[in-house]
C-alpha positions in Angstrom: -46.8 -138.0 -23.6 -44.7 -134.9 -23.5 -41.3 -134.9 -21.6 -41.5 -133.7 -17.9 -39.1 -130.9 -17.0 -37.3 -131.3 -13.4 -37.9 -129.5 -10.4 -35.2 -127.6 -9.7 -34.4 -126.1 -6.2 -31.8 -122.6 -5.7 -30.7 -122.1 -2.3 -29.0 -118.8 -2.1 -25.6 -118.0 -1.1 -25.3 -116.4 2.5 -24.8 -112.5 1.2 -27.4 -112.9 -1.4 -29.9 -114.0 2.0 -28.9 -110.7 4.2 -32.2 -108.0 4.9 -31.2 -104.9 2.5 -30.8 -102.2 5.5 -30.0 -99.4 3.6 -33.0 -99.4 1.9 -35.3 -100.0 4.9 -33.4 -96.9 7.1 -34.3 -94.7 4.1 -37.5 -95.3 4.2 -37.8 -94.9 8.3 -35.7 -91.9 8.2 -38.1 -90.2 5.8 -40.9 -91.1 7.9 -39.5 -89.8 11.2 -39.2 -86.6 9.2 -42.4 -86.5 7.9 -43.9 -86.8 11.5 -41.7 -84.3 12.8 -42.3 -82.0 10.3 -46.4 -82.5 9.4 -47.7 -81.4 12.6 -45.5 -78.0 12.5 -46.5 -77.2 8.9 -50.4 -78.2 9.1 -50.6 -76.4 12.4 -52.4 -79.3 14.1 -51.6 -82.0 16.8 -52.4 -85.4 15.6 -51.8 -86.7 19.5 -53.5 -85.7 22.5 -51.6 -84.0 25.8 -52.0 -86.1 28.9 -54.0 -84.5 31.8 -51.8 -80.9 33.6 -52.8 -83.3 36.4 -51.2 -86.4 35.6 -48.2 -84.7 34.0 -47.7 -82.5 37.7 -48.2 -86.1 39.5 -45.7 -87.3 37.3 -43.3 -84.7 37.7 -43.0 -85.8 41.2 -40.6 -88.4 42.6 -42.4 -91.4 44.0 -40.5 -91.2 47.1 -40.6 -87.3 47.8 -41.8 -86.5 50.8 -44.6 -84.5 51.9 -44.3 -81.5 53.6 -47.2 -81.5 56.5 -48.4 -78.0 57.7 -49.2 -78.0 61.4 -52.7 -79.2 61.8 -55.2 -76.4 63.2 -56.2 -77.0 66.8 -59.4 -79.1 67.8 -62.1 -77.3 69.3 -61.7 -78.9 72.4 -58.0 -78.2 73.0 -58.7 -74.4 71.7 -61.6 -74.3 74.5 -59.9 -75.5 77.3 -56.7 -73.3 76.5 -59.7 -70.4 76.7 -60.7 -71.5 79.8 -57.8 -72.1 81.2 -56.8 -68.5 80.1 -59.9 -66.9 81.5 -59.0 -65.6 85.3 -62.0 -67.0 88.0 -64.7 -64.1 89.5 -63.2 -62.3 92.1 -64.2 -63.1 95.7 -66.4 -60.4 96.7 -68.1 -59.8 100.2 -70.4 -56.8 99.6 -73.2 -55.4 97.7 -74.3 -52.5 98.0 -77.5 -52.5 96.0 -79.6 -49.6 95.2 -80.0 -46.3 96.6 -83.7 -45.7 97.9 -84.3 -41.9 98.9 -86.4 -41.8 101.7 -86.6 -38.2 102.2 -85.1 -34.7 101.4 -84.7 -31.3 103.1 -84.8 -27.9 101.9 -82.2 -25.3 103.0 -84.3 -24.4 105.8 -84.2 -27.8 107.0 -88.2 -28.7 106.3 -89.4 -31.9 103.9 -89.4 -32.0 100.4 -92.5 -33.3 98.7 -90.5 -34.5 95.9 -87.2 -35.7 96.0 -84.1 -36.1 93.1 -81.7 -38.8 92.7 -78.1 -37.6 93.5 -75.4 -39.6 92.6 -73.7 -40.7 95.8 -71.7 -43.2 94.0 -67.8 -42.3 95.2 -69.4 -42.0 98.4 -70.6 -45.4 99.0 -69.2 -47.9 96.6 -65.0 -48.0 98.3 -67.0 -48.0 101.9 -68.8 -50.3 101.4 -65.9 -52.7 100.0 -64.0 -51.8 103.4 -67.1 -53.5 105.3 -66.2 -56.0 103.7 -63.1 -56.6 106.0 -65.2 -55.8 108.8 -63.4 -58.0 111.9 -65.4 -60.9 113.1 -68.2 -60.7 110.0 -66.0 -63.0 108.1 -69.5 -65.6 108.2 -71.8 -62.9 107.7 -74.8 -63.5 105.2 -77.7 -61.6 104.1 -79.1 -57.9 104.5 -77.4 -54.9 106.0 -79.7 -52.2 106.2 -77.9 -48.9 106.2 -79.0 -45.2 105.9 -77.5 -42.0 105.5 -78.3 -38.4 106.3 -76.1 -36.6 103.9 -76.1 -32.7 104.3 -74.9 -31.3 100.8 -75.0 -27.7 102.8 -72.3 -29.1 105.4 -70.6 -31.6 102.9 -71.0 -34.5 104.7 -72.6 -37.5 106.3 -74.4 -36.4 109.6 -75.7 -39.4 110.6 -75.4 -43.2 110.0 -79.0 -44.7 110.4 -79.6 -48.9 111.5 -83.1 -49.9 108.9 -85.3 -52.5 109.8 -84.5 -54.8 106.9 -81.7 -56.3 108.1 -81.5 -60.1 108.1 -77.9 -60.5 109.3 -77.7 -62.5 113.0 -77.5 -59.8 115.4 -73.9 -59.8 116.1 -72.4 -59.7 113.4 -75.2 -57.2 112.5 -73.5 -55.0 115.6 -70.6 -55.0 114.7 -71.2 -53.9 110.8 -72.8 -51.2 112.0 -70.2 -50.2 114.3 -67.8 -50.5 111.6 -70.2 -48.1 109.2 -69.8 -45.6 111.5 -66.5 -45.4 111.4 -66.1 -45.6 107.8 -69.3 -43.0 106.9 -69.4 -40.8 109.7 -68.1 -37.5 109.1 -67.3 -38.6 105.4 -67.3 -35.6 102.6 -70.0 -35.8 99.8 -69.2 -35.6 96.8 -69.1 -33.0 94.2 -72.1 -34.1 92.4 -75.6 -32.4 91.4 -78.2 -31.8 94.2 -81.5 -29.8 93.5 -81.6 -30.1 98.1 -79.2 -29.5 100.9 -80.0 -32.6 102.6 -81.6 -36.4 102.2 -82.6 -39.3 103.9 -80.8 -42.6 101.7 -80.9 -46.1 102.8 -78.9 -49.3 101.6 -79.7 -52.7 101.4 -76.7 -54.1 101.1 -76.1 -57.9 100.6 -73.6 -59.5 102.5 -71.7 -62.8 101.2 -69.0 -65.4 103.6 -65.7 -64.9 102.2 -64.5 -66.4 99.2 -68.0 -66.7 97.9 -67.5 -65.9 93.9 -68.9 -63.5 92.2 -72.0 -64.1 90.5 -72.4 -63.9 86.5 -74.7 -60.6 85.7 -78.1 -61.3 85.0 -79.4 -59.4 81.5 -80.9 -56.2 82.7 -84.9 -55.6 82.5 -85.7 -59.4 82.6 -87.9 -61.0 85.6 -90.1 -63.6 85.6 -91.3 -66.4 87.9 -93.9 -66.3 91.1 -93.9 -64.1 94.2 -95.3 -63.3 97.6 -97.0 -60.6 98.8 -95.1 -59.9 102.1 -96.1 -56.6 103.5 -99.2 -55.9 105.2 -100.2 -54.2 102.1 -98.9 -53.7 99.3 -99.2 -50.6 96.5 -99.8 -51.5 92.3 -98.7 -48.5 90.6 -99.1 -47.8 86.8 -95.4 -46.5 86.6 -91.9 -48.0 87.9 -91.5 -45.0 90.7 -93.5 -44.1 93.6 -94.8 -41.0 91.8 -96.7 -43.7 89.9 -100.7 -43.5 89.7 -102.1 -46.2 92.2 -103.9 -48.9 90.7 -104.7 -51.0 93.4 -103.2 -52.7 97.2 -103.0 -56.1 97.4 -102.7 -57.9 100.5 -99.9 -60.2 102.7 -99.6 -63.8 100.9 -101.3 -62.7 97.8 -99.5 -64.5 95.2 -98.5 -62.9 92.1 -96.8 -63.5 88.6 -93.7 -61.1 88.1 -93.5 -60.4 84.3 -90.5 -57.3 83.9 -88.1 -55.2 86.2 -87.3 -51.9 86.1 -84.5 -51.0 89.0 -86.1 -51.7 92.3 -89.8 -52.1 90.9 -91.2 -55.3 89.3 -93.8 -55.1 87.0 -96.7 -58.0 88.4 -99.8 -59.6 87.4 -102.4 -59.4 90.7 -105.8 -60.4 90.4 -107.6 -63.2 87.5 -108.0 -60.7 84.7 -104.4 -60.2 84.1 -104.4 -56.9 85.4 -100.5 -55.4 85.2 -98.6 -52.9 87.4 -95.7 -52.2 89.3 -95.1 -52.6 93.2 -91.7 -52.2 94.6 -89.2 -55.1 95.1 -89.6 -55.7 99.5 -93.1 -55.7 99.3 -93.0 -59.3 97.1 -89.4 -60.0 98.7 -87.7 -59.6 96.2 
């Protein structure tokens, strides 16, 4: 048998055993160039961007705080603040209603067969108002029937007429009346146009206690529901006026179905066909 060698161990002296640094800071400082560099010269990014919304989130210290616009009014609060802005109906007392011409005069003083529509507007409406204040009618309720003879040839009211269509209790009716005079008598017409020199024009104006509010308007031209028949008799016409062609007559309690309205006409259903015309508003009560 050959001779066997020995095993031999080296152990190192402590500077031989130290990590060469030098040589590994080369080699990291040439690769922190290299990444700097690479992208630039290639012209390409070898890392993605985060998110613009991540980055803005970021931007923002944790503990900033956040400045709240006022919040926008509910509907609720902006309604009642409406309402509470909107003023209440005004109290009335009076209305006068519409004119109804009963008659007209010539210059000679003799009847008209036809009759036109003069605006007596500023001669009524403040008067009217003033009745309002009438003493002792402060409980008065329902119809005043008042007529006029106005005399465009004298300029004024002649005469203040009492109709039959009053519903007010007597009294009080009295002393409304009483007050018209006072207030219409003698009063100037107006400056308005009038194809006659005088006419007959009554009122039915609608009386309400005080510090009754002033109803909301109903849409013009709309009327429906049942009626009454409560004249003796009363006249269908094919048109809204009483110049109208006449259709039929329909007696007292005949009920009808109103279907339009134009001023003081309503527009009715009368007999099982269907049959349509118009018959003025106190012959159904209206």
């Amino acid at each position: 048998m050959g001779k066997t060698s020995k095993l031999r161990v080296e152990v190192p002296d402590p500077q031989a055993d130290q990590p060469r640094l030098a040589r590994v800071g080369i080699f990291a400082a040439v690769g922190f160039g290299v990444g700097l560099l690479l992208p630039a010269v290639l012209g390409r990014q070898f890392v993605p961007e985060p998110p613009l919304a991540e980055v803005a989130v970021a931007a923002e210290p944790e503990d900033a705080e956040e400045e709240l616009a006022p919040a926008p009014p509910s509907e609720a609060t902006s309604e009642t603040t409406s309402n509470a802005e909107e003023p209440a109906p005004a109290a009335r007392r009076v209305e006068p209603g519409k004119p109804l011409v009963l008659s007209c005069k010539d210059a000679a003083g003799k009847k008209v067969d036809r009759c036109d529509d003069p605006d007596l507007t500023d001669l009524v409406e403040a008067r009217f108002t003033s009745l309002g204040s009438c003493a002792g009618t402060e409980a008065a309720s329902g119809t005043l029937s008042l007529g006029l003879e106005v005399d465009f040839q004298s300029k004024k009211v002649e005469r203040v007429l009492r109709g039959k269509s009053t519903t007010i209790a007597e009294a009080m009716a009295t002393k409304l009346y009483a007050c018209a005079e006072r207030e219409f008598a003698g009063a100037a017409t107006p400056e308005v146009e009038a194809q006659h020199r005088g006419y007959t024009v009554f009122y039915k104006a609608q009386f309400f206690p005080s510090g009754t509010p002033a109803p909301t308007a109903a849409p013009a031209n709309e009327a429906s529901g049942v009626a009454v028949v409560a004249w003796d008799s009363a006249v269908i016409r094919d048109q809204p006026n009483k110049d109208g062609r006449r259709l039929a007559s329909i007696l007292r309690g005949t009920r009808v179905t109103v279907t339009g309205k134009s001023d003081n006409w309503y527009r009715i259903k009368y007999d099982a066909s269907g049959s349509e015309g118009w018959v003025y508003k106190d012959a159904i009560g209206m």
